[in-house]
N, C-alpha and C positions, 0 to 999 in steps of 0.2 A: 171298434174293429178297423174302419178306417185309419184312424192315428197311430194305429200299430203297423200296419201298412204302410203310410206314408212316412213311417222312421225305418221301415227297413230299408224301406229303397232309398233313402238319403246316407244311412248307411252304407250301404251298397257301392250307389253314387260314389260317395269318400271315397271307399276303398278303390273303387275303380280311379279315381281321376288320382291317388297317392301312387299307384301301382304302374302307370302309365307315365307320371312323373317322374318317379325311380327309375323307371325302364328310361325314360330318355335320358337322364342323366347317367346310366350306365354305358348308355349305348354313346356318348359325347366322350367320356373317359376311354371305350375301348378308342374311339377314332384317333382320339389324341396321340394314343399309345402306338398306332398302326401309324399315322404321321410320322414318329419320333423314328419308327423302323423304316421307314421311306428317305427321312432325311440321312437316314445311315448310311443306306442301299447306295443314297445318290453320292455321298462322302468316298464310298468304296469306287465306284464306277466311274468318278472324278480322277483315281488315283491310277486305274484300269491304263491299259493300251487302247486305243482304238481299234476296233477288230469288226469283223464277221463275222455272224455265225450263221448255219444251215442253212448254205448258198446250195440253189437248186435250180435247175432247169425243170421248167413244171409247164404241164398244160394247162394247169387252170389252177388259180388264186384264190381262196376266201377272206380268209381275216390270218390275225397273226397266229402261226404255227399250225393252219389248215392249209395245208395246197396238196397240190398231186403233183408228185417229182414225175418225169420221165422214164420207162424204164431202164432205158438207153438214150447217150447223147444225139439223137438225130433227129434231125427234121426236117420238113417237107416246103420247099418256096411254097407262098400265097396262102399258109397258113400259117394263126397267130398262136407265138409262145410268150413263155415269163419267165423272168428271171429273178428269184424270191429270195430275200435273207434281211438278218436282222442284225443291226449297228450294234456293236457294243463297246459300253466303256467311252460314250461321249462326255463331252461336260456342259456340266449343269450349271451356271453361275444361281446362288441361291442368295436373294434381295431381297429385304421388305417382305418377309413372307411370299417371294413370287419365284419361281423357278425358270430359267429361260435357257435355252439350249439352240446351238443353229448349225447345221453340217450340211455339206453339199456335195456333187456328185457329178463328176467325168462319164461319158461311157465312150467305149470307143470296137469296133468293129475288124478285125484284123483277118488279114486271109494265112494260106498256112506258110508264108514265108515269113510272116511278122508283118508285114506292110497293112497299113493303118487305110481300110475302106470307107469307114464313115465316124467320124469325130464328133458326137454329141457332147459339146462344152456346159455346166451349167446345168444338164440334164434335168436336175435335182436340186433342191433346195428347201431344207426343211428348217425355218425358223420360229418356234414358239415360247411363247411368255406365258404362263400357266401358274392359277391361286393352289395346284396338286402337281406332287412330281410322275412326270412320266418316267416310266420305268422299263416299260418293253416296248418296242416299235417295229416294225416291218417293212422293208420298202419293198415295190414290185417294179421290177424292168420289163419293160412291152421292146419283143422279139419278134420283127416281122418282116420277113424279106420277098421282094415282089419281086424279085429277077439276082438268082445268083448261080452258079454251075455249078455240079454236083463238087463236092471236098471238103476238107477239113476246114475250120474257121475258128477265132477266139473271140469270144464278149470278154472286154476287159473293162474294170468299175475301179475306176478312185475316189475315193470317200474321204472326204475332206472336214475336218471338226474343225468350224472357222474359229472359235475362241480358244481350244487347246491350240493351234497353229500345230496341227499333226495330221497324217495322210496313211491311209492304208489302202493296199491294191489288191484285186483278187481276180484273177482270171475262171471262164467257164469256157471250155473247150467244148465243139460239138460239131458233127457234122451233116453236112446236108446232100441228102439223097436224090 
């Protein structure tokens, strides 16, 4: 009775550790296949404009594509805002299995005749070398003004794709109460 016992559980065992083995190797083929659609992705977004998207004025930021937009452009001195949107269509140099990407970022402060209040150079700067392509990103701009008069103002962002050698601007208009 014992020995009949101890072959079903070796049984068992087998099937267990064949069934776990299969499953890893299923699960290595799907990843491969999801790689092969990432290095696409990255091929397509290589070929992209440089862009923008779902530029916001937000009070508060979570992760990529969570924030809370403004209902309206205005805000109040001495308290803190964000300025939330997502790069697209940077490039990717893809090496050795390794993907690396680097873009940087102007911002600048304009009152409502154009005239440039505060010139953050440099602001930004996101360079990464990565064994996985990144694919979506986010960046967050901190809005905080400790002494400005009530009126109209522009946050202006140049976003800079250092290896494309390409630039995109995008202004957020808003005013302060």
């Amino acid at each position: 009775m014992k020995k009949g016992l101890w072959v079903k559980g070796a049984v068992l065992s087998f099937i267990v550790v064949v069934m776990l083995t299969g499953n890893g190797m299923a699960e290595e083929r799907d990843y491969e296949k999801i790689l092969k659609l990432k290095d696409q992705i990255v091929r397509i977004q290589n070929e992209g404009k440089l862009g923008m998207r779902n530029l916001n004025l937000c009070s508060k930021v979570i992760t990529l594509g969570a924030y809370l937009p403004l209902p309206e452009a205005k805000i109040k001195v001495g308290k803190e805002y964000y300025i939330y949107y997502e790069p697209t269509n940077w490039f990717t140099k893809i090496e050795g299995g390794r993907y690396e990407f680097w873009f940087t970022q102007d911002a600048f402060l304009l009152d409502a005749k154009g005239e440039v209040l505060v010139e953050r150079l440099g602001v930004l700067s996101m360079h990464f070398n990565t064994t996985t392509p990144l694919l979506d990103i986010y960046v967050v701009n901190d809005l905080f003004l400790t002494a400005a008069p009530p009126g109209k103002y522009t946050y202006k962002m140049v976003l800079r794709d250092e290896f494309k050698d390409e630039t995109v601007t995008k202004i957020v208009d808003f005013e302060v109460e």
